[in-house]
C-alpha positions in Angstrom: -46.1 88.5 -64.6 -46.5 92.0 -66.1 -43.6 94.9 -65.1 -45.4 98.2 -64.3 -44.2 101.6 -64.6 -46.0 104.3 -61.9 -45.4 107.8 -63.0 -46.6 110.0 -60.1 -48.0 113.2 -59.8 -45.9 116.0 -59.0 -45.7 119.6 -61.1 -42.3 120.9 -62.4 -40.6 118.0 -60.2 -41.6 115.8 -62.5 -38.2 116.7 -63.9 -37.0 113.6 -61.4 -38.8 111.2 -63.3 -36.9 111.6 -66.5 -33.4 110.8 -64.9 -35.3 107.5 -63.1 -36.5 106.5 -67.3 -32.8 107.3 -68.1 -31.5 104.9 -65.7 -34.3 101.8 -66.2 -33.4 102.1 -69.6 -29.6 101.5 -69.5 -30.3 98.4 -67.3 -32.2 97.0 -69.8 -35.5 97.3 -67.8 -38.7 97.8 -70.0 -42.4 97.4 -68.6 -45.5 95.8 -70.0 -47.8 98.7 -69.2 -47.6 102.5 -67.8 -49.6 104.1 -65.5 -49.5 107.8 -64.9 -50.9 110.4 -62.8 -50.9 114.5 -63.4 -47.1 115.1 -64.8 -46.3 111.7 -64.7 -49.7 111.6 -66.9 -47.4 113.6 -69.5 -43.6 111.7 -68.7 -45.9 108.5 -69.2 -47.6 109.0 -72.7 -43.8 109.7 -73.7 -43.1 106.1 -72.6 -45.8 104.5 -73.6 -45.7 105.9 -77.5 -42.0 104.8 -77.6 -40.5 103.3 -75.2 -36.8 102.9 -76.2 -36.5 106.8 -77.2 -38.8 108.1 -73.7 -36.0 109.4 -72.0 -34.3 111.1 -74.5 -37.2 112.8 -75.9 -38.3 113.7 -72.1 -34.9 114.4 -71.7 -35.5 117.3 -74.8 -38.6 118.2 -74.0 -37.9 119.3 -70.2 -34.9 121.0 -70.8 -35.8 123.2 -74.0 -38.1 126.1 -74.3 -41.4 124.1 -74.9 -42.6 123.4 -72.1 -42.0 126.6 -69.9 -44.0 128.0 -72.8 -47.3 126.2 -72.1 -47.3 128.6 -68.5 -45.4 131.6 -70.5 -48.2 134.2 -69.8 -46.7 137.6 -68.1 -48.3 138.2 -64.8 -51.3 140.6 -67.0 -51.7 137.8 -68.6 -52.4 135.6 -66.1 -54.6 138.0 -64.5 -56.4 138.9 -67.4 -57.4 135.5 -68.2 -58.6 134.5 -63.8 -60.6 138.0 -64.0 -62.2 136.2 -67.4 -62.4 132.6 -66.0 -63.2 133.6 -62.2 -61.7 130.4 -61.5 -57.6 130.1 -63.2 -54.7 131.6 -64.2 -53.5 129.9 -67.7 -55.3 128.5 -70.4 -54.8 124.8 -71.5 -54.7 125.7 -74.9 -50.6 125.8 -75.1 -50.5 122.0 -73.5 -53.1 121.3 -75.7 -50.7 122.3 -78.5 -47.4 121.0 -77.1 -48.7 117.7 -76.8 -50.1 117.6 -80.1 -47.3 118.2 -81.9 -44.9 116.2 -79.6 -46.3 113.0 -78.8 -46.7 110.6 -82.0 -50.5 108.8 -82.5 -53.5 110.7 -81.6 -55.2 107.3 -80.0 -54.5 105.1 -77.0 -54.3 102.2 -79.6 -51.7 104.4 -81.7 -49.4 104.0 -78.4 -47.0 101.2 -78.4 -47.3 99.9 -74.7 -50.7 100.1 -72.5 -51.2 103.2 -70.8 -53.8 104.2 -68.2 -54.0 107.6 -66.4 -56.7 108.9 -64.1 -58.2 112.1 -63.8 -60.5 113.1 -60.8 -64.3 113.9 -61.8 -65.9 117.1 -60.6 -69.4 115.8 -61.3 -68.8 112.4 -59.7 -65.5 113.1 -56.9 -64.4 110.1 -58.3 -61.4 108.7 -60.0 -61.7 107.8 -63.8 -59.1 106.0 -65.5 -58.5 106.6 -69.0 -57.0 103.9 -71.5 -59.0 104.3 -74.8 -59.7 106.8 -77.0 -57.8 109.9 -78.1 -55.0 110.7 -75.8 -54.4 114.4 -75.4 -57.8 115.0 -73.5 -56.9 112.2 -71.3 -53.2 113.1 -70.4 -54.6 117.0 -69.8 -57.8 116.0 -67.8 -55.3 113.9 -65.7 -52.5 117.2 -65.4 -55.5 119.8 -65.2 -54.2 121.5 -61.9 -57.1 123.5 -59.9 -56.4 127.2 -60.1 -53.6 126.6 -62.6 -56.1 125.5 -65.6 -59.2 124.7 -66.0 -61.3 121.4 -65.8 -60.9 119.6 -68.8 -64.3 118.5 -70.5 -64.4 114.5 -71.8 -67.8 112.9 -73.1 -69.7 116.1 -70.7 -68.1 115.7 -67.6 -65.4 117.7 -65.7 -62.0 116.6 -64.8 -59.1 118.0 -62.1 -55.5 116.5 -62.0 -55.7 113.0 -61.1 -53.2 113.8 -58.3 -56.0 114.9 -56.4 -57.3 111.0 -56.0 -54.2 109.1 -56.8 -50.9 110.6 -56.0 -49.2 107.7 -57.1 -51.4 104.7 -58.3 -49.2 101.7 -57.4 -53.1 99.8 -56.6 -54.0 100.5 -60.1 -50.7 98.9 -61.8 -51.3 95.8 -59.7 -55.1 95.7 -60.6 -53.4 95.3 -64.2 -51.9 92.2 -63.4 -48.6 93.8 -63.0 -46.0 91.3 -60.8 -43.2 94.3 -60.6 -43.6 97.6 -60.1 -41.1 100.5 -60.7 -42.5 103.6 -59.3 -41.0 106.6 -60.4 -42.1 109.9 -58.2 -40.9 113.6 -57.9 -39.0 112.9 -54.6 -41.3 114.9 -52.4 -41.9 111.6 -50.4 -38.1 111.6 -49.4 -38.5 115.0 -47.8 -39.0 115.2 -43.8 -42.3 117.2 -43.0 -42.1 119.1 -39.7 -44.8 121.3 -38.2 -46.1 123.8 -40.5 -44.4 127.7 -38.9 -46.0 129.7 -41.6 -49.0 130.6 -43.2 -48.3 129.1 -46.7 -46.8 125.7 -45.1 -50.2 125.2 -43.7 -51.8 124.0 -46.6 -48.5 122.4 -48.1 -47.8 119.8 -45.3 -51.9 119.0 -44.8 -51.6 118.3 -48.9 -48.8 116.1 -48.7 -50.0 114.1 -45.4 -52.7 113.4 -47.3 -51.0 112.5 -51.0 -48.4 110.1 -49.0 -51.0 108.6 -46.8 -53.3 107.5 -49.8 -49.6 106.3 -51.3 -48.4 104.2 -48.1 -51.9 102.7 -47.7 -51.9 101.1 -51.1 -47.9 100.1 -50.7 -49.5 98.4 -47.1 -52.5 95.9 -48.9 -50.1 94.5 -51.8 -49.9 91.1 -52.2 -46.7 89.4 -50.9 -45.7 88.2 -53.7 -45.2 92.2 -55.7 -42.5 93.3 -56.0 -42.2 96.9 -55.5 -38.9 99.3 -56.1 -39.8 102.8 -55.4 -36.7 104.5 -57.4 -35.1 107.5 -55.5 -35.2 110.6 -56.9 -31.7 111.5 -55.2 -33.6 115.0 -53.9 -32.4 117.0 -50.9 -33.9 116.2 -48.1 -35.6 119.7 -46.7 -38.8 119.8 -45.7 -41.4 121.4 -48.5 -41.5 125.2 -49.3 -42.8 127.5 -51.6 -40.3 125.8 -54.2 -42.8 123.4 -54.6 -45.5 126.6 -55.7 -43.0 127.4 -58.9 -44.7 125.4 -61.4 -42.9 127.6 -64.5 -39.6 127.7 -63.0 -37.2 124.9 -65.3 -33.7 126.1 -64.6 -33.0 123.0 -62.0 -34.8 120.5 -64.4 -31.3 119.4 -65.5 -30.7 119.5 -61.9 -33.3 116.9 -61.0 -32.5 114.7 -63.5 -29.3 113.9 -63.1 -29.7 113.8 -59.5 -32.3 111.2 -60.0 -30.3 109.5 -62.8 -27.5 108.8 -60.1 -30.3 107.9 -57.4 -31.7 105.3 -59.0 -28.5 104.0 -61.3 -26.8 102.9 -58.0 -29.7 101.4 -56.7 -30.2 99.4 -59.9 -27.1 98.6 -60.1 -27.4 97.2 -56.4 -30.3 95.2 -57.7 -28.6 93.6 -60.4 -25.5 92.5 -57.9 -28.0 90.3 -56.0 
C-alpha cells in the first residue's frame, strides 16, 4: 500500500514541518503521494517536485529573505492596499512570484510524485481538491488566508485557505489508497488550550477547537489496518497567543526546525528499533 505525506495547515509555523521532511528523509522514508493544506500546500509542492532535495530547498527557502518578502509591505502599505481592497492587507502578487521562480514545472504533471491540495470555495463552502493543472493557482488558492490576501480566482470561482475545511487532511490521503500515513503539522495540536482570559484568545481557542476537532474525527473513522504516525513538532507546550497572529515574523524558523528535526528523529528512530 501507498505511504502518504499530510502537510497541515498552519502560517509561519509551518517552519516545523521542514525539520519533520529533514528527519523522514535521513531514515530513508519516501511517500507515494503528498497532500497539503494552506502552508503545508507550499512545504508540499517542494516535496512533490523533488523529493530527495525538499528539505534542503525548504530548509533555504524558510530561513533566507524570500519568503518574509512575499508579506514585506510597511504598515502604509498594508493599509493602503485594505483601504483599496475593503477586504486585505497584502497582495498575492509576491507569492505569486516567489513560487514561480522557486518551484521547478509549472504543471501538476511536471511534479515528480502526486500531489493534491484543497482550497475552500467561497461560491460553493465546499472543499476542492486540486491535482491537475498548473500549480501555482492551486498551492495559493489553498494558502489564500482571509484578511491576509485575497481569494484566489480558478476556472471563475473563489477560493480561501484550505485550512479553513481541512486543517489536516489525513481522510483525504487514505481516500488515495495510502496504507501509511506521516502527518507532518505545525505543533499547535501539542499545545494545551485552557479558557480563553482575553479578548483576542476568544477567537484563537474557538478556531483551534474547531481545526483539531475536524482533525481527531477523521484520525477516529480510519480503517484498522492505517497506519498513522503523527510526527511531533518538538514545540513548547503553552497554550496559543498572539504568537500565532505574527505571520511575517521568521527569526524562530531555524528554531522550529530543529526543534522538530529532534522531535521526530527520535521517534523514528524508535520506530525503526521495533
Amino acid at each position: 500500500m501507498q505511504t502518504a505525506f499530510v502537510l497541515g495547515g498552519g502560517g509561519i509555523l509551518g517552519a516545523h514541518e521542514v525539520g519533520m521532511l529533514r528527519a523522514l528523509s535521513e531514515a530513508g522514508i519516501r511517500p507515494d503521494v503528498v497532500v497539503g493544506t494552506s502552508v503545508g500546500a507550499i512545504n508540499g509542492a517542494f516535496v512533490a517536485a523533488d523529493p530527495a532535495a525538499a528539505a534542503e530547498r525548504l530548509g533555504q527557502l524558510w530561513l533566507g529573505d524570500a519568503l518574509g518578502q512575499a508579506f514585506s509591505e510597511t504598515l502604509w502599505g498594508r493599509a493602503v492596499q485594505l483601504a483599496r481592497s475593503g477586504t486585505h492587507l497584502h497582495s498575492v502578487e509576491p507569492l505569486r512570484r516567489l513560487l514561480d521562480d522557486m518551484l521547478p514545472g509549472e504543471d501538476f504533471a511536471d511534479l515528480e510524485l502526486p500531489f493534491y491540495c484543497v482550497a475552500a470555495s467561497i461560491e460553493r463552502a465546499s472543499p476542492r481538491w486540486f491535482s491537475t493543472g498548473p500549480v501555482v493557482p492551486a498551492v495559493l488558492a489553498s494558502c489564500a488566508v482571509p484578511g491576509l490576501l485575497p481569494p484566489v480566482e480558478i476556472d471563475g470561482e473563489h477560493y480561501f485557505d484550505g485550512g479553513l475545511v481541512h486543517s489536516i487532511p489525513v481522510g483525504r490521503a487514505v481516500a488515495l489508497g495510502a496504507g501509511t500515513v506521516y502527518v507532518l503539522h505545525v505543533g499547535r495540536i501539542e499545545r494545551p488550550l485552557e479558557v480563553p482570559r482575553r479578548p483576542w484568545e476568544v477567537g484563537l481557542i474557538a478556531f483551534e477547537i474547531a481545526r483539531r476537532y475536524r482533525f481527531h474525527e477523521e484520525m477516529a473513522a480510519l480503517p484498522d489496518d492505517v497506519r498513522v504516525h503523527v510526527l511531533p513538532a518538538g514545540s513548547l507546550r503553552t497554550a496559543p497567543d498572539l504568537g500565532q497572529l505574527r505571520y511575517r515574523d521568521t527569526a524562530r524558523a531555524g528554531e522550529s526546525i530543529e526543534r522538530a528535526y529532534a522531535a521526530s528523529a527520535s521517534y523514528l528512530a524508535g520506530l525503526a528499533s521495533h
